[in-house]
N, C-alpha and C positions, 0 to 999 in steps of 0.2 A: 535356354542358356545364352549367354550375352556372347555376342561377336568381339572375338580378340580384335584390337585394332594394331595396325601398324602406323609408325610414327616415326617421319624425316625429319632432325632438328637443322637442317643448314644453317650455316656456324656452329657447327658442334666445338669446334675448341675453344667460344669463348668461356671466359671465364666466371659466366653468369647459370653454365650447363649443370652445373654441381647445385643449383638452388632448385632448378627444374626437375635433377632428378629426385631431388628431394620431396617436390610435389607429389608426381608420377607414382612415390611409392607409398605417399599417403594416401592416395585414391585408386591404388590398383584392384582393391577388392570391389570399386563401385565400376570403375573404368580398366575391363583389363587389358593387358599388353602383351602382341604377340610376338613383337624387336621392336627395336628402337636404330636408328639409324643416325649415328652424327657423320656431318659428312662438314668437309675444309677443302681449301686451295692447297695447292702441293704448299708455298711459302707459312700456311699454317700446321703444317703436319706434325710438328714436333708438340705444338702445344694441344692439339689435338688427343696425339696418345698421351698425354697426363690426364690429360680430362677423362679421358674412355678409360684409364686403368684405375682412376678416382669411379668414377662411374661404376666400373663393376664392384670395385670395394665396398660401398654403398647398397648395392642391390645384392650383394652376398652379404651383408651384416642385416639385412631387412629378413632373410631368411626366404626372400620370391627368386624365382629364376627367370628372368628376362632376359634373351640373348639382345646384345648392344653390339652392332658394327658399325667401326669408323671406317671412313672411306674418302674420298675425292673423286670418285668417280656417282657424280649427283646423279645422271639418270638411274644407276643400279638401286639408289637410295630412295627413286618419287616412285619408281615401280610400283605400282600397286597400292601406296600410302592410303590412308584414312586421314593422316594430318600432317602438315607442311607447316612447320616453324619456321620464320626467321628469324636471325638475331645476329646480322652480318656487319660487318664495318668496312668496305670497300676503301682499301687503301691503310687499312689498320689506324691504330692511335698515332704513328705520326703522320696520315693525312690531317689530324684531329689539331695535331700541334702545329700545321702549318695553317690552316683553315685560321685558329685563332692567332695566331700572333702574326700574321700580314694582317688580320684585323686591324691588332691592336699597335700595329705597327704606323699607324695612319690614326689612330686614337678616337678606335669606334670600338663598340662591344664586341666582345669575339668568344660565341659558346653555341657549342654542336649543333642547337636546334634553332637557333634564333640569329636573325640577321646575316650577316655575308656570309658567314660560316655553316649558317642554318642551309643555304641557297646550295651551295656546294656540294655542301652533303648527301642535298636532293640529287643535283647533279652529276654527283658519282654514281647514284646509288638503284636512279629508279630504272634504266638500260638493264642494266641486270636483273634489277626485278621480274622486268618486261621478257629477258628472256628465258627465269625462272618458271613464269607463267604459262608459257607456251610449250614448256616441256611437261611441264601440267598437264595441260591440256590432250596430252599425246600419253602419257605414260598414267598419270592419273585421275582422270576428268571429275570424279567423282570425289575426289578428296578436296576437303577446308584449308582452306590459308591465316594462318595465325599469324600475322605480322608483328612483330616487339621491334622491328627496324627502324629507327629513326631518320628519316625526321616521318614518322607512321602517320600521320594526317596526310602527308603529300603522297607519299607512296600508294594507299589504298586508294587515296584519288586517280595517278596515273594508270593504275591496275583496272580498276573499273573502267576508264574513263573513255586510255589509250589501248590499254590489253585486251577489252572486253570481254573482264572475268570478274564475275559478280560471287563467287564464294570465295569472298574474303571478310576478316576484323579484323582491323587495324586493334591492338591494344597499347595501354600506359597505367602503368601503377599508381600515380599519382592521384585519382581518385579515391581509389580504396583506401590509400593510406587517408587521406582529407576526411573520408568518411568516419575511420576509428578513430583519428584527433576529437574530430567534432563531437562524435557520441560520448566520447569522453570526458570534455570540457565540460558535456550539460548531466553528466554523470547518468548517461543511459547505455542501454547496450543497442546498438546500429541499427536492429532489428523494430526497434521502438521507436525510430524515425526515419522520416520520408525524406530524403535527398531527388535532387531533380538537376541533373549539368548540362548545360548544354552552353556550344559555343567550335572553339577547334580543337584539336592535337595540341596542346603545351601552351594553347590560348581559350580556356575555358573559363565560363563562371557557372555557380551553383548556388540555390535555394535550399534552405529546409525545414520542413514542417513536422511537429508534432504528432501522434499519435489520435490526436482530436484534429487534424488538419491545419493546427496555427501557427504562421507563417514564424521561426524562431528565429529567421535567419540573423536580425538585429542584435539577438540576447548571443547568438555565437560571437560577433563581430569584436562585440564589448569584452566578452570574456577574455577570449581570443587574445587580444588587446593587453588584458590586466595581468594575464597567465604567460604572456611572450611565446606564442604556440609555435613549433621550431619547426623550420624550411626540412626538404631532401638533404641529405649530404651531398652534391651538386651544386646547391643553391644557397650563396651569401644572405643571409639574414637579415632583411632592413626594412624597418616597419612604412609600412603603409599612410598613407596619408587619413585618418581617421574617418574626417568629414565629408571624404570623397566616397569613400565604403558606404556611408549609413547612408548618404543620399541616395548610391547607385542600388541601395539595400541587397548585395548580390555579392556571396565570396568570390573572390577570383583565383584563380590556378595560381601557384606559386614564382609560377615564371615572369606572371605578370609582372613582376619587379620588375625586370628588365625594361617594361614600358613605362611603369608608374614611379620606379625612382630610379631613371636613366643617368642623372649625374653621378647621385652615390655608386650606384653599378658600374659606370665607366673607370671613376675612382678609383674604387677598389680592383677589379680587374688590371688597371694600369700599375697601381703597385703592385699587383704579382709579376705582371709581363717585364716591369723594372727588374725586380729580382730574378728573374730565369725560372719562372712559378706557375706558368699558366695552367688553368684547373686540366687541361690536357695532361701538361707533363707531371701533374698530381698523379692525376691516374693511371698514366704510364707504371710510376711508381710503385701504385698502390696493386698494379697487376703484376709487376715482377715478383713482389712479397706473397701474393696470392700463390702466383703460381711454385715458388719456392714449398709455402705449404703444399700442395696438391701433390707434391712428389713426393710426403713423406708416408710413406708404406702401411702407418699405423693410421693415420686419418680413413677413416671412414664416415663420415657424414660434413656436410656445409660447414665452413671455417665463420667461426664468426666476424673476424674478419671482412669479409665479404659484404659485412653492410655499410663498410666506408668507401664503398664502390658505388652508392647510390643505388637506384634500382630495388627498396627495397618490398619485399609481398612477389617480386614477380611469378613466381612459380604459385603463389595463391592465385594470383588472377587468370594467370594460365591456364593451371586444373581446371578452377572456375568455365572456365570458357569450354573449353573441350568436353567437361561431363555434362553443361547446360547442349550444347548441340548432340553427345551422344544418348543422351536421356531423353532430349524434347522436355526440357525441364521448366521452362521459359522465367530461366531464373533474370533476376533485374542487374543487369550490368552496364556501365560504360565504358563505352566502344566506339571508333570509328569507323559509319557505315554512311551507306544515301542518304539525307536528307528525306526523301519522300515526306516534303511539307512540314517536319517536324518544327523546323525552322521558317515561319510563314515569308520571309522576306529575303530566304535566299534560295537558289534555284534546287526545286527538288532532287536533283539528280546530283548536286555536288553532295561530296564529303563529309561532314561534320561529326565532332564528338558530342555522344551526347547519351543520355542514359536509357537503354534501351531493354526489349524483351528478347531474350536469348532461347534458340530454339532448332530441332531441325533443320528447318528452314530458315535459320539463322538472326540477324538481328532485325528486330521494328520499332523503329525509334518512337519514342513517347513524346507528345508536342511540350515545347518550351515557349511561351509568349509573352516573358516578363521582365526582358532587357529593358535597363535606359539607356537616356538617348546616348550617350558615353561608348555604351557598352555595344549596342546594336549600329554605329558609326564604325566604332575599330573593328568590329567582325564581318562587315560588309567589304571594310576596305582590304585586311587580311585577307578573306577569302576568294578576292579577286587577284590578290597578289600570289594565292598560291595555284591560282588556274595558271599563273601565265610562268609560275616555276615548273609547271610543272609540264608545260607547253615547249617551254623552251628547254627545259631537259632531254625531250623527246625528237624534236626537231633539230635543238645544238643551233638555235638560232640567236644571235648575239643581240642583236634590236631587242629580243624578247627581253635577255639575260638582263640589260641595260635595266628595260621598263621595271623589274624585277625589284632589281636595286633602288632605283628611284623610288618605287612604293613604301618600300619598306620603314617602319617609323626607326627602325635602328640605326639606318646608314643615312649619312647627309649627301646631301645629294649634289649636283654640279661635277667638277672633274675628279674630285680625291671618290667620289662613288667610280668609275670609269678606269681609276688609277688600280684599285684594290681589286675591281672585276679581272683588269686585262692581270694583275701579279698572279692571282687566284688562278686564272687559265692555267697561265706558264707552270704554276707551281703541279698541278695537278693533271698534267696534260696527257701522262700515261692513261690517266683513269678516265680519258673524257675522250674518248672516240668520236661522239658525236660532234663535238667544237674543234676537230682538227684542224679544219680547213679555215677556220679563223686563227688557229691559234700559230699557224704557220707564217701567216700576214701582221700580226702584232709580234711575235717574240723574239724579234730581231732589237726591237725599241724597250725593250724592257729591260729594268734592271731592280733585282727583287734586294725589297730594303732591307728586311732583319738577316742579322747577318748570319743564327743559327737555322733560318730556313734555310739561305743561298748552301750552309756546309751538307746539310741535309739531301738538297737536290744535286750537289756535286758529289755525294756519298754516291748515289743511287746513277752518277753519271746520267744527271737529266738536264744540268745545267750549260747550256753554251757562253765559252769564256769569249 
């Protein structure tokens, strides 16, 4: 008989909980459940119980009985777990809208995972992780860490790196959806080709080959191309530079826009930030409406809805991952785990995503050795950039924070890099324990430019006039 597992989603009230349990109760007869535990900060509790009373709706229309308790008190929750989700946003969506629009208030990119906003995020996010970890470690040593947290390439880095806890996967959807575009495009089913990713978190490229082993990735490129193959709902739409694709022969992660058409993406981003539009305050939006539905008493199952929130499979890749470790199934997934050489040219021990064998014993990344020179430059330099995010998250060491900025291909660098760092402190300096002691020395000279931040941080009385 299979061992019932027990399962802590920390952030149980987002509003991504309804697509999970969706999963959970497609795979309960392979993976069964003996609770579920969503656990919140007291300031989430209300959207919490929508969730958990959606939740049980859902698993009484399924016809399984799985007791689900919501809670904030996290250790009651890691007690004894088999699996540790997170799916947290430290500081909620408007640290989200503050991140971006001091960004963009300075007329650099400004989106969750990538650039100043990318940095911050880390910065909130991996201290609590760190001390997520540790209560792991005490309450349940033996349970997996499923990280969905962003920016997850940095995080399962500081977790390994700095926590010294090596059962974790970083996960991201964004693969698997890439995977069913593609098999689609060449009108196969995914099973009939061989995909191979490797690279980071929200900066990856992938290859793929045929069923006889011949390398297709060109014939996708083109198609791709001819067919206008559509981004995440996250992500503006704007096509790639052709000639740069077929030479580097390697699709790239969709984010990659961000790097490959930085002006058009500045562009467009600026006119949202013009209009009071940032994809933040989108999705503010788009969660109020979510949640309006999740209170209504006849729903029982995922709003469709819910796929204009981006994010979409994740409860596929989720199951996925949980029944490849409780099965020992060594199904083929990408993941963020150790390098362990898969990547010859960057340190075995760091981070990378990359497409690997899911098992027990967790992930063993499959070697990738087929970057150009393009491709294997930005990934060396990135990955150096996120040792020292993720160094300086840790330490709250400002030199570092700097160095950070400067590397990054998003943020220009000189004083407006420096100006946007020191706004970013001040803005978020509840969430940043670790940069107190800098942030007390700079926030007397500061004075934050957009003016619906500055009403924001005077809402929350964080603001000194």
């Amino acid at each position: 008989m299979k061992k019932p597992i027990k399962i802590a989603v920390i952030g149980g009230g987002s509003s991504y909980t309804p697509e999970l349990m969706e999963g959970l109760i497609q795979h309960f007869h392979q993976m069964p459940i003996q609770e579920i535990w969503l656990v919140d900060i007291e300031e989430g509790q209300e959207k919490m119980q929508i969730v958990f009373e959606l939740a049980q709706r859902m698993w009484k229309a399924s016809g399984i009985h799985v007791p689900i308790i919501p809670t904030v008190n996290r250790r009651k929750a890691l007690k004894d777990a088999d699996f540790v989700l997170t799916q947290l946003r430290v500081g909620g969506l408007e640290a989200r809208i503050m991140d971006e629009r001091v960004a963009l208030s300075y007329g650099m990119i400004g989106q969750e995972t990538n650039g100043a906003a990318g940095i911050f995020k880390a910065f909130r996010t991996i201290p609590l992780m760190l001390e997520i970890v540790e209560e792991m470690k005490e309450l349940c040593p033996n349970a997996w860490l499923i990280n969905f947290t962003n920016p997850s390439g940095m995080i399962t880095e500081a977790i390994i790196r700095y926590g010294h806890f090596h059962k974790i996967i970083g996960l991201c959807n964004l693969p698997y959806q890439a995977v069913l575009d593609e098999a689609k495009l060449l009108e196969k089913k995914p099973e009939d080709l061989v995909f191979r990713f490797a690279g980071l978190n929200h900066f990856h490229w992938h290859k793929v080959y045929d069923d006889k082993g011949n390398d297709v990735t060109l014939q996708i490129l083109k198609k791709a191309k001819q067919q206008k193959l559509s981004t995440p709902a996250n992500i503006t739409q704007i096509d790639f530079q052709q000639e740069l694709l077929e030479s580097m022969n390697l699709i790239p992660c969709s984010y990659h826009t961000y790097y490959y058409n930085y002006d058009d993406m500045l562009k467009k981003q600026l006119q949202e930030f013009n209009m009071g539009n940032t994809r933040a305050q989108q999705v503010k939006k788009i969660e109020q409406k979510l949640f309006e539905l999740y209170q209504d008493k006849h729903l029982d199952h995922q709003p469709e809805q819910l796929k204009q929130r981006g994010g979409a499979h994740y409860s596929t890749v989720a199951c996925n991952i949980l029944l490849a470790i409780y099965e020992n199934k060594q199904s083929e997934m990408v993941v963020s785990t150790q390098n362990k050489g898969a990547i010859s040219f960057l340190d075995p021990e760091c981070v990378v995503e990359i497409s690997s064998l899911i098992g027990a014993n967790g992930a063993s990344p499959i070697c990738f050795d087929e970057f150009s020179y393009s491709a294997k430059g930005m990934l060396t330099l990135m990955k150096e950039f996120e040792l020292c995010v993720c160094k300086a998250a840790v330490l709250g060491d400002y030199g570092l924070a700097l160095e950070a900025f400067v590397m990054n291909p998003l943020i220009p660098s000189g004083q407006i890099a420096k100006n946007v760092l020191d706004e970013l402190l001040v803005a978020h300096k509840k969430h940043l324990p670790q940069f107190q002691q800098v942030i007390e020395t700079i926030e007397p000279a500061i004075e934050i430019k957009d003016d619906l931040v500055k009403k924001m941080l005077k809402q929350q009385d964080l603001l000194k006039e």
